[in-house]
Steps between C-alpha positions, in 0.01 A plus 500: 500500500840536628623447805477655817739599784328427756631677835367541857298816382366369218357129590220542694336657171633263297384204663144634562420697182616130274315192486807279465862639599831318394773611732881430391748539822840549361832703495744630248795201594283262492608263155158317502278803567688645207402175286173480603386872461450485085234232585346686744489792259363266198221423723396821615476578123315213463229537824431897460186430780790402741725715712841383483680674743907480608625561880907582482600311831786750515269803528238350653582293813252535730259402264732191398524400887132601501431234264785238665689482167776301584625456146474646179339487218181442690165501351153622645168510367211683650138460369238739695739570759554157622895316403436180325854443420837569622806296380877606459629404215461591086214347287564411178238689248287214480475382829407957606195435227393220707492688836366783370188281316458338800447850738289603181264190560465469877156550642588785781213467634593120674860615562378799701241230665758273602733800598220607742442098673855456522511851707171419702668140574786677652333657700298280689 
């Protein structure tokens, strides 16, 4: 699958009709978002099930200040609509296939339990 622009119109769908969503926050200047984007390409060829999507910071800034990204290239990872990562900074190929194996074997199920006792803690 290739990759996806992913803009303010299009990521609600995109986020709720994929199981696992791979978002890459970058702009054209940017020297490491340039470096990194092959490998983020290489694995979307190599994960068809995933959605690898791309957010232009330039044309997309409320959804960058949305998402508080401070710095660029930042990486985010949704799995059933919850964000299990977010880090700026390029991955080296290897280090992507480990994230991405790692989303793939998470049991959702206690994530979204713990997600709901953290929120009930709060509110007490």
């Amino acid at each position: 699958m290739a990759t996806i622009a992913l803009t303010s119109d299009n990521f609600k769908d995109v986020i709720n009709n994929n199981d696992i969503v791979i978002v890459d926050f970058w702009a054209e200047w940017c020297g490491p978002c340039r470096s990194f984007a092959p490998t983020f390409e290489a694995a979307s060829e190599k994960y068809p099930e995933i959605a690898f999507c791309k957010v232009n910071t330039e044309e997309e800034r409320e959804m960058a200040a949305g998402f508080n990204i401070r710095s660029i290239p930042t990486l985010m990872v949704f799995r059933e609509q919850v964000i299990l990562y977010a880090e700026a900074g390029a991955l080296p190929a290897s280090a992507l296939d480990q994230l991405i194996e790692q989303v793939k074997g998470l049991d959702m199920a206690a994530v979204k339990a713990e997600i709901a006792a953290e929120e009930q803690q709060q509110q007490q």
